[in-house]
C-alpha positions as CSV (number, residue, x, y, z in Angstrom):
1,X,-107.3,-66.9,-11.5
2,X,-109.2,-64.2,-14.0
3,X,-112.8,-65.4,-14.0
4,X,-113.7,-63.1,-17.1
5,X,-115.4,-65.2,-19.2
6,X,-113.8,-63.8,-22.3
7,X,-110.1,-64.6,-21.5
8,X,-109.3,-66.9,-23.9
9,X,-105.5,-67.3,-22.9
10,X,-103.5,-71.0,-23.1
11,X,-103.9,-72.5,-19.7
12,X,-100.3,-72.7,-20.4
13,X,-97.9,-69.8,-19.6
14,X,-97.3,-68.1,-22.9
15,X,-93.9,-68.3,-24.5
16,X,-91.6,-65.0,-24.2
17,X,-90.2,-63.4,-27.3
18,X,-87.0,-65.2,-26.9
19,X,-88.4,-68.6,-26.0
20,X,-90.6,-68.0,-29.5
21,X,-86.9,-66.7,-31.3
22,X,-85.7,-70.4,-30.0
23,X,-88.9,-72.4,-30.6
24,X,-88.6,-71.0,-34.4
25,X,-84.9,-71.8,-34.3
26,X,-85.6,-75.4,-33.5
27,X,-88.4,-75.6,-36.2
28,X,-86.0,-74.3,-38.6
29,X,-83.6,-77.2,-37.4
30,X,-86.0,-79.9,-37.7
31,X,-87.0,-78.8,-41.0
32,X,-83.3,-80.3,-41.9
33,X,-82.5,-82.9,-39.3
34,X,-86.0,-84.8,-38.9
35,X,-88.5,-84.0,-42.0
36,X,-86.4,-85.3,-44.2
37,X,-87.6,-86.1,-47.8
38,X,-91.3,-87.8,-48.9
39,X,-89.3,-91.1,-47.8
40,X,-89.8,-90.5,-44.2
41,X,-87.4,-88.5,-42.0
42,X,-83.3,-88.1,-42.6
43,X,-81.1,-91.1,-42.0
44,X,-79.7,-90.9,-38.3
45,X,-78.2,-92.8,-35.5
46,X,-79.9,-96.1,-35.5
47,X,-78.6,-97.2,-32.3
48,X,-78.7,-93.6,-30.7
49,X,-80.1,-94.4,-27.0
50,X,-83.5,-92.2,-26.4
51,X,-84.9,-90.5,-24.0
52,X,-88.7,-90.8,-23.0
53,X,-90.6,-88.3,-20.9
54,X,-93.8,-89.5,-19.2
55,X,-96.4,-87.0,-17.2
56,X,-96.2,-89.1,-14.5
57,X,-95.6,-88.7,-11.1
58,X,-92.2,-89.1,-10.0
59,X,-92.1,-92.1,-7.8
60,X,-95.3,-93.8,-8.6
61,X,-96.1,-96.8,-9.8
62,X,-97.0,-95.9,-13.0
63,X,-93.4,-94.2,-13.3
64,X,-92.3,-98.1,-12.3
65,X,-94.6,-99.3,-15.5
66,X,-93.0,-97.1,-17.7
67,X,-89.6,-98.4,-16.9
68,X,-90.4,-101.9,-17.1
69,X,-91.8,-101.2,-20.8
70,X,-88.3,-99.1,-21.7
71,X,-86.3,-102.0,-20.2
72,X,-87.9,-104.5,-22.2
73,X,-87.6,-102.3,-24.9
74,X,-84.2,-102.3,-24.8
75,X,-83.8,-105.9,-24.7
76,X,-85.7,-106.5,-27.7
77,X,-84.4,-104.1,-29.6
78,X,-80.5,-103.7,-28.2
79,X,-81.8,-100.0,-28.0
80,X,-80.9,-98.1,-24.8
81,X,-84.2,-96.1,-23.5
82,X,-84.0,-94.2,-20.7
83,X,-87.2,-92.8,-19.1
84,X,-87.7,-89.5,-17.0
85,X,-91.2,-88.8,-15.1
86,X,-92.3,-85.3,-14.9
87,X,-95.8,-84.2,-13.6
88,X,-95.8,-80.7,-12.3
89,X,-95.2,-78.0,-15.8
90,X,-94.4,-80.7,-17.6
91,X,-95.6,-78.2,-21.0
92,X,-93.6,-75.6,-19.2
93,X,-90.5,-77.7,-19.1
94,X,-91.0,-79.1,-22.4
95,X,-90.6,-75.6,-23.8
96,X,-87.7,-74.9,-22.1
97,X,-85.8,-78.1,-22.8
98,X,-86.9,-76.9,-26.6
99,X,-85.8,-73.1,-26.1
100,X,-82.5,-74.9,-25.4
101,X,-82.4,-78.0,-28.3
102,X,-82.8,-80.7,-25.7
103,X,-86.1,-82.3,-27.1
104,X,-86.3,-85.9,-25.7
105,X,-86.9,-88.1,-28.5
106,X,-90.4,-89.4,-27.1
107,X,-92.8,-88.2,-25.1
108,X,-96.4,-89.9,-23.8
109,X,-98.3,-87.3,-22.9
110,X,-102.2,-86.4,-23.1
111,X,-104.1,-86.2,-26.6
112,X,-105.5,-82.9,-25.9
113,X,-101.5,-81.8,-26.4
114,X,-101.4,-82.4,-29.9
115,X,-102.8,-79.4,-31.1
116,X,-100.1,-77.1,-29.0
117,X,-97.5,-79.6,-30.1
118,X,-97.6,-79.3,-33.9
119,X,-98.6,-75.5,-33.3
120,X,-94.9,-75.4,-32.2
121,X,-93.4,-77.2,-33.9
122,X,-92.2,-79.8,-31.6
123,X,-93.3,-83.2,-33.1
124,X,-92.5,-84.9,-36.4
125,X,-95.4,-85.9,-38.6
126,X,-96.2,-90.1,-38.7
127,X,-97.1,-91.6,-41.6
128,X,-99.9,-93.8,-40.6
129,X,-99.6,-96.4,-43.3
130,X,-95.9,-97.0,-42.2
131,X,-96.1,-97.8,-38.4
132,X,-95.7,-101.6,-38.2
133,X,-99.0,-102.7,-35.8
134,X,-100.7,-99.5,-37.0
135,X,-103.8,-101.0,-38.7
136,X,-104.4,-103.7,-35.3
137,X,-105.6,-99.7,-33.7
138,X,-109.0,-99.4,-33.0
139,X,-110.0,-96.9,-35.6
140,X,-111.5,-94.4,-33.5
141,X,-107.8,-94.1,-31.4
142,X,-106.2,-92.9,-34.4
143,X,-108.8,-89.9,-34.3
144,X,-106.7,-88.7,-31.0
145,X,-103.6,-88.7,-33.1
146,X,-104.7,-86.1,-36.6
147,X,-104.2,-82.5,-36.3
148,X,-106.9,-80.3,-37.9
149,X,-104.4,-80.5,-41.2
150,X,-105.7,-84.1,-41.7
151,X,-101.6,-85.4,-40.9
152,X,-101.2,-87.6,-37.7
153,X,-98.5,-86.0,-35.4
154,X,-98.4,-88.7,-32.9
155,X,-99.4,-93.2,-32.9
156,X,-102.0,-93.5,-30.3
157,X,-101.0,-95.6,-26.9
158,X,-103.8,-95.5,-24.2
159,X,-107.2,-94.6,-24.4
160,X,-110.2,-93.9,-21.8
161,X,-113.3,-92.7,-20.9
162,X,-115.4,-91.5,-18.3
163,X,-118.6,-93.1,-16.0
164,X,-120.0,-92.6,-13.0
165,X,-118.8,-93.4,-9.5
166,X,-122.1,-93.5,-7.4
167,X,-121.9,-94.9,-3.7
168,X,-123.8,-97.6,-4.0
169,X,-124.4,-98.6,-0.4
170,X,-125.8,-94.8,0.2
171,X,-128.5,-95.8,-3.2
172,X,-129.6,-98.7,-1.5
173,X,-130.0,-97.6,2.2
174,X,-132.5,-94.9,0.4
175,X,-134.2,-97.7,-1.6
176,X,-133.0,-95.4,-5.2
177,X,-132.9,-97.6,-8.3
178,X,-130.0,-96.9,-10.4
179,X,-130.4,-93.8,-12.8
180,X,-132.5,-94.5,-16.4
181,X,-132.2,-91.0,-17.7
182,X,-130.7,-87.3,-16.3
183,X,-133.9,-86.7,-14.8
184,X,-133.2,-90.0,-12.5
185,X,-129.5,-89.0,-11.8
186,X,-130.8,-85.3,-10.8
187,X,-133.0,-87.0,-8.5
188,X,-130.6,-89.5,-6.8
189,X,-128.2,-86.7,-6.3
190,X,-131.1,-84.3,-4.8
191,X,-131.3,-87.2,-2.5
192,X,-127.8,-87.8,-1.1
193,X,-127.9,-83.9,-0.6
194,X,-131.6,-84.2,1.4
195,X,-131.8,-87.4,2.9
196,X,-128.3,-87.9,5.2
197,X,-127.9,-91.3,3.3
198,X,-124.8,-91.9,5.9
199,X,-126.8,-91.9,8.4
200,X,-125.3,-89.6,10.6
201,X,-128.1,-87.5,11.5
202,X,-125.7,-84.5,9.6
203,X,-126.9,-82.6,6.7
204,X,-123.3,-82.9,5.4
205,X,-123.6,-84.8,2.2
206,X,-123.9,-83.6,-1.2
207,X,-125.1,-85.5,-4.8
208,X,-122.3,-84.3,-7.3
209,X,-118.1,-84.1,-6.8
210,X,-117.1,-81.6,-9.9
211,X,-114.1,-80.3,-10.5
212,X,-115.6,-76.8,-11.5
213,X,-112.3,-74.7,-11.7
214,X,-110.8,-72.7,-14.6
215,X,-107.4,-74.5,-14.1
216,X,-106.6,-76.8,-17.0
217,X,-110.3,-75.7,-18.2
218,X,-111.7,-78.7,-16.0
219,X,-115.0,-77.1,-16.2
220,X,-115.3,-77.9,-19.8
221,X,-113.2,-81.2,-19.3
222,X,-116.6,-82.2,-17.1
223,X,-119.5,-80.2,-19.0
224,X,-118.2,-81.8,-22.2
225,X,-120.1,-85.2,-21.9
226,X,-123.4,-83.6,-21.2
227,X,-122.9,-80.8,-23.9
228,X,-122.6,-84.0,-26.4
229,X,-125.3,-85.6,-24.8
230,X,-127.6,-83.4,-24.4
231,X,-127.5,-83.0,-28.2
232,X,-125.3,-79.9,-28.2
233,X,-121.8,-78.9,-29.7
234,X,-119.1,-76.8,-29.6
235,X,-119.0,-76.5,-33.5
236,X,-121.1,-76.9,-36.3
237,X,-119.2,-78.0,-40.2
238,X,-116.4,-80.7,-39.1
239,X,-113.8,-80.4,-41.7
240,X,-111.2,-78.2,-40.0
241,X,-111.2,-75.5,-41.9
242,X,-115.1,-73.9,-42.3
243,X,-116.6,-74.5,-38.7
244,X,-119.3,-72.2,-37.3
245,X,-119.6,-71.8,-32.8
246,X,-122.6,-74.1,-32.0
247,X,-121.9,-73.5,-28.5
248,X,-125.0,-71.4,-28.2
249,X,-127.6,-73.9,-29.8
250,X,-130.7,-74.7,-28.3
251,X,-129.6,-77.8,-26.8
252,X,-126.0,-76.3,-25.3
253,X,-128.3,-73.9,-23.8
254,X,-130.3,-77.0,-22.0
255,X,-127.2,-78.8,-20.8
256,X,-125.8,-75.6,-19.2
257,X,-129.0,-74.4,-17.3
258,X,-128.9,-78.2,-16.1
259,X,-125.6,-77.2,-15.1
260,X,-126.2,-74.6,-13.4
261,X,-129.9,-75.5,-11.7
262,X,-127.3,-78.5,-10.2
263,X,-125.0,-75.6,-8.1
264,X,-128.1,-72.9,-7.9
265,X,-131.6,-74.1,-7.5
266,X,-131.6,-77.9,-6.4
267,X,-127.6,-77.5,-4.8
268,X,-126.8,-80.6,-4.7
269,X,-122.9,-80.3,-5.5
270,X,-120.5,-80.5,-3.0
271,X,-119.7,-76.9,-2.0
272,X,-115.8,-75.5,-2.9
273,X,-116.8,-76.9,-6.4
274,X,-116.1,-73.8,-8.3
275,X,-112.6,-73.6,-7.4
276,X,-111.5,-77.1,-6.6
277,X,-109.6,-79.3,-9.7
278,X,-109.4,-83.2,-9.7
279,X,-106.5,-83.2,-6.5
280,X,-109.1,-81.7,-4.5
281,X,-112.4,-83.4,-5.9
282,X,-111.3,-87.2,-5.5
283,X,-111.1,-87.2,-1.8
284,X,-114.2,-85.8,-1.4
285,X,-115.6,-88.7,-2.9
286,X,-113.7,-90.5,-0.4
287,X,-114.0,-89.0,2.2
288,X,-117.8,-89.1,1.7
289,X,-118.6,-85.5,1.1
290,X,-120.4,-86.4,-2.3
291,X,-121.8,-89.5,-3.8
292,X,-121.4,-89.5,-7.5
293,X,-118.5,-88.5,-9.5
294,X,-118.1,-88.9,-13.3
295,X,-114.4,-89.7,-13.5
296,X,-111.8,-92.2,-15.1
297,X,-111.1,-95.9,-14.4
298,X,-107.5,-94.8,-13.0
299,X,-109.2,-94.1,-9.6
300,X,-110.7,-97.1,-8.6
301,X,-107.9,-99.1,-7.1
302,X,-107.5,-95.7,-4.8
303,X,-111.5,-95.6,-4.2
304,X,-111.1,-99.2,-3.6
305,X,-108.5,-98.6,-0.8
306,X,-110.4,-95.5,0.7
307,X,-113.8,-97.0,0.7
308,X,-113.7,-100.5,-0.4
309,X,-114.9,-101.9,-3.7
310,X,-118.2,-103.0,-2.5
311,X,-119.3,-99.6,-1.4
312,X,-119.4,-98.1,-4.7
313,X,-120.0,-99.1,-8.2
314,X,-119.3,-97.9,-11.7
315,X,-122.2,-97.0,-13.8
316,X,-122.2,-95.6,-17.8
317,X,-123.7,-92.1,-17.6
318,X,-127.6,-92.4,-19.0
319,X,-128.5,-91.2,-22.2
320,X,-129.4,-87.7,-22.4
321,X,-132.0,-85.1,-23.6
322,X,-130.2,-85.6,-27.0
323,X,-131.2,-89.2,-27.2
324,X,-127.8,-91.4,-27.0
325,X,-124.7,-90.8,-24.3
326,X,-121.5,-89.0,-26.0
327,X,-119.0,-89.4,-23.2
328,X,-115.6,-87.7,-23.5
329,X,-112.9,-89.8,-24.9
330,X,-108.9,-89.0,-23.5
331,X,-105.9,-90.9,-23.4
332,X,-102.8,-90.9,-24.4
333,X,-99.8,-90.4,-27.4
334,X,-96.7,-90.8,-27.9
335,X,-95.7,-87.9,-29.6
336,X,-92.0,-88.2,-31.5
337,X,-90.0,-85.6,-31.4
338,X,-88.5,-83.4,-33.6
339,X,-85.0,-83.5,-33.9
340,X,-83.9,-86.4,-32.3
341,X,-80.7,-88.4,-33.4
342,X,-82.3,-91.6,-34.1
343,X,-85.8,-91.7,-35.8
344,X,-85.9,-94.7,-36.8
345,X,-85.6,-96.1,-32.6
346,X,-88.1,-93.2,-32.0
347,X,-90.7,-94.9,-34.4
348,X,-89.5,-98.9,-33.0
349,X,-90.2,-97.8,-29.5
350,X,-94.2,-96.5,-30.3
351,X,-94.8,-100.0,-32.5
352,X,-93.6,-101.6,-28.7
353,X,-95.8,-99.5,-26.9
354,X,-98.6,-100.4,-29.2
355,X,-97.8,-104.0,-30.1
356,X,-100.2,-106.6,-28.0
357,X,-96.9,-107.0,-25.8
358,X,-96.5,-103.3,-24.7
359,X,-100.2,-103.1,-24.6
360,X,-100.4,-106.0,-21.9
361,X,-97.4,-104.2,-19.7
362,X,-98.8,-101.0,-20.1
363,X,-102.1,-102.4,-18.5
364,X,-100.5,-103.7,-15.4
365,X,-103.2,-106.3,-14.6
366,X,-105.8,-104.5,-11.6
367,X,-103.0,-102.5,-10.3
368,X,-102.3,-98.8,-9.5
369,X,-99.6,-99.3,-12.2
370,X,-101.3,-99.0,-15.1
371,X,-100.3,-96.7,-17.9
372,X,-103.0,-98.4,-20.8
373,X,-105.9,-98.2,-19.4
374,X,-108.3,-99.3,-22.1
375,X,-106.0,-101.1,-24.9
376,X,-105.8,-99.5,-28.4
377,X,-104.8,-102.8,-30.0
378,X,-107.5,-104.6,-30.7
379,X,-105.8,-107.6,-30.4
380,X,-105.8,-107.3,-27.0
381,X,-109.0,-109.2,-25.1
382,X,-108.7,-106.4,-21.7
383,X,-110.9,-109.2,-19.5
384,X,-108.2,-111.3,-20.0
385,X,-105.3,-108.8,-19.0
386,X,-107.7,-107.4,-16.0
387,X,-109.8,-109.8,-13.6
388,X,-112.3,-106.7,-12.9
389,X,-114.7,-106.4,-14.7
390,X,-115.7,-103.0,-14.3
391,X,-112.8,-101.5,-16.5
392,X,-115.6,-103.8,-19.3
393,X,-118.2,-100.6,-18.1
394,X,-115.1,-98.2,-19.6
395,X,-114.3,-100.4,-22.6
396,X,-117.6,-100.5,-23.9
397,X,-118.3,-96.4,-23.1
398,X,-115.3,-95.8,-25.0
399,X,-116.5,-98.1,-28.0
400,X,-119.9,-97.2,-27.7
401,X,-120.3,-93.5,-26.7
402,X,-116.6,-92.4,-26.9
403,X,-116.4,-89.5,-28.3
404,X,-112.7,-86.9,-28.7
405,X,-112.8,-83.3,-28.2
406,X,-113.1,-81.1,-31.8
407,X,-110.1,-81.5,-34.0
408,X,-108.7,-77.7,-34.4
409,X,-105.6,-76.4,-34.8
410,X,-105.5,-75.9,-30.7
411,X,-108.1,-76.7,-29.1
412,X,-106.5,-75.4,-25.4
413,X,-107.7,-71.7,-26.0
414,X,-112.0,-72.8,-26.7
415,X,-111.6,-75.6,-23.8
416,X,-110.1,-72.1,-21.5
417,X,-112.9,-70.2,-23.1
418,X,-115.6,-71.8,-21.9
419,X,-114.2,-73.5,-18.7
420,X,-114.4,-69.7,-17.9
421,X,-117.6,-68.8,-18.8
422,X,-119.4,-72.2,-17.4
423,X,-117.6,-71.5,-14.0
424,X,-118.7,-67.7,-14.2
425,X,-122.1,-69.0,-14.8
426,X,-122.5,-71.7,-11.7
427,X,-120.4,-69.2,-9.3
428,X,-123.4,-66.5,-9.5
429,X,-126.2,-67.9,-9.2
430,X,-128.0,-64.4,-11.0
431,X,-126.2,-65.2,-14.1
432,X,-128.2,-65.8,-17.8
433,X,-127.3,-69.2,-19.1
434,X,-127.9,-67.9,-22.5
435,X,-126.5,-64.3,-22.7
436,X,-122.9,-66.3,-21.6
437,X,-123.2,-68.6,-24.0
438,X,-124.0,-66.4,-26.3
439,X,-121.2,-63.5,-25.5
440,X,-119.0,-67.4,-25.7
441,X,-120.2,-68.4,-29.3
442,X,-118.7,-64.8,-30.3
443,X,-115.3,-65.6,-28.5
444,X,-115.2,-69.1,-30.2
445,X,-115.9,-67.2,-33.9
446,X,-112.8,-64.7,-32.9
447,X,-110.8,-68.2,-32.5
448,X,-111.9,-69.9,-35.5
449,X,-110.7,-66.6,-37.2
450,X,-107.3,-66.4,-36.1
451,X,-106.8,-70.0,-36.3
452,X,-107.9,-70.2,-39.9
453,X,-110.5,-72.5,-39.0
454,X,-113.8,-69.8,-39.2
455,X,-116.3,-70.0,-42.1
């Protein structure tokens, strides 16, 4: 992986000249077939069957979910809907199954895709007004779904946020309240690093599990919440189109020394962080290497099963420097497709995903299953879908404090940027905090520019 901080490549391989001549091609089809006129797109196959992708794993019980919601689906509707899981290049094999006209007609994949969707020209614009279900959305999910043009290019299906995973039973043994403020959380994870809270007479814990690699700029994924919280931002203007880099402000520049004091001068992150993504950062938590993780509610019925649910607990990140807690906001879309034979099946099957019925399935009750993991519907009470109540600790973060990365045209190439320069920064421990974020406010600006987005 190129470390320089500068390299503001896709963390997606980039298309060749022919897959662009293909992607173009297909644009220039769907410009007849699916735009259509101001009506809504062209008059196809009503009872064309569809076919779904998922980024799921092949195999897993969320894969099971998904079929179970395209089954019923189908008996609603009379519409046949047949679903395929792909996790490993799913982008990769998306643009191949475009470079050769094959588009599924849905796909659910993550929000942060929108931007490189609509960039190619691979999904249909949705007319919010007309999705049957659409105003029973949580408001703030429908933020996941508008490209920087203002248009929505996808209906929003899952939502989540982030907290804390802190062994509890290691806080106890040292007599540690529960975190108030950064200062605290610093503390407690000096502590677990210092104080062999398992009590094996090994210094061979650690305070914080990151995922500090490049890959999929996770770096950035993590920093993200404490950049927001800390009162920082990656931009400052916020209508898409005049936006100045802010990623060099006074409080960005707090947050990342905080950063970096965590892996330099106080070390208390597990060590391998720098190169190690989310595969390789979850069983550390388990395996009890580290003893607080910010992460999703999707992992506690594996943590559960590793270490057992009364060993840990799940706490919202404290407020920062800034004042409040601005935790990153995810989920999921589904994204129609340009293209497809039947538009008006591709629109019935996202007002079942997001009806109160789909909503409810997608959830799969406390199981590994789950594909909704908060509910977008407001109509949907999750304490009475879900018997744990600490997915309520990730429903209220989200409402609260949830907050969805910058709306730009593609947002892939600033997340690479300064996943790059964050990780250059923690790996060497000589580094200047503010000459890299500086030398990364001028990459953003170069970004802005060629996206059409600079002031």
């Amino acid at each position: 992986m190129n470390r320089n901080p500068m390299n503001r490549r896709s963390v997606f391989p980039s298309a060749s000249t022919a897959l662009a001549a293909s992607l173009a091609a297909l644009l220039a089809l769907t410009t007849l077939t699916a735009c259509g006129d101001a009506a809504g797109p062209a008059a196809g196959d009503d009872k064309a069957p569809l076919k779904i992708w998922v980024r799921k794993p092949p195999g897993s019980p969320t894969e099971k979910t998904h079929q179970d919601l395209a089954a019923a689906f189908t008996r609603a509707t009379g519409i046949e809907a047949e679903v395929s899981a792909l996790f490993d290049d799913f982008e990769t094999k998306l643009q191949q199954a475009a470079a050769q006209r094959k588009l599924p007609d849905l796909i659910v994949n993550d929000t942060a895709q929108l931007g490189t969707l609509v960039k190619q020209g691979l999904v249909r614009e949705v007319d919010k007004g007309a999705v049957r279900g659409g105003d029973q959305l949580i408001p703030a999910s429908w933020e996941a779904a508008k490209a920087a043009d203002g248009k929505y290019y996808g209906v929003p299906f899952s939502a989540q946020t982030f907290a804390l995973f802190v062994r509890k039973d290691w806080r106890e043994k040292l007599g540690i309240a529960p975190p108030a403020d950064w200062d605290q959380l610093d503390a407690l994870a000096t502590a677990f690093t210092t104080k062999d809270p398992d009590g094996n007479g090994k210094a061979d814990t650690y305070g914080y599990v990151i995922p500090g690699t490049t890959k999929r700029g996770y770096l950035d994924w993590y920093f993200s919440s404490f950049l927001w919280s800390a009162g920082g931002d990656y931009f400052t203007g916020g209508d898409g189109e005049h936006l100045k880099p802010a990623i060099d402000s006074p409080a960005a520049l707090a947050a990342a020394r905080r950063l970096k004091g965590q892996f330099c001068e106080d070390k208390n992150v597990v060590p391998g962080a720098v190169t190690a993504e989310t595969t390789q950062t979850h069983p550390l938590f388990e395996a009890g290497k580290g003893g607080i993780y910010l992460t999703g509610p999707y992992n506690m019925a594996r943590f559960d099963k590793a270490l057992g649910a009364d060993t840990y607990e799940v706490l919202a990140l404290p407020a920062g420097p800034g004042g409040k807690s601005s935790v990153l906001a995810e989920g999921e879309n589904a994204y129609l497709m340009a293209g497809s034979k039947n538009p008006k099946g591709q629109l019935a099957y996202a007002e079942y995903l997001i009806g109160a019925e789909g909503q409810k399935a997608g959830m799969a009750g406390d199981t590994a299953g789950n594909v909704v993991r908060l509910p977008v519907n407001e109509t949907v009470d999750l304490a009475s879908v879900r018997t744990d109540k600490r997915w309520l600790v990730f429903d209220k973060v989200y409402r609260d404090a949830g907050r969805y990365s910058p709306v730009v045209k593609e947002w892939t190439p600033f997340r690479q940027a300064s996943a790059e320069a964050l990780n250059g920064m923690v790996a060497d421990c000589g580094s200047d905090p503010g000459a890299m974020l500086a030398k990364l406010a001028e990459s953003f600006s170069a970004e802005l520019k060629k996206q059409g987005a600079g002031s």
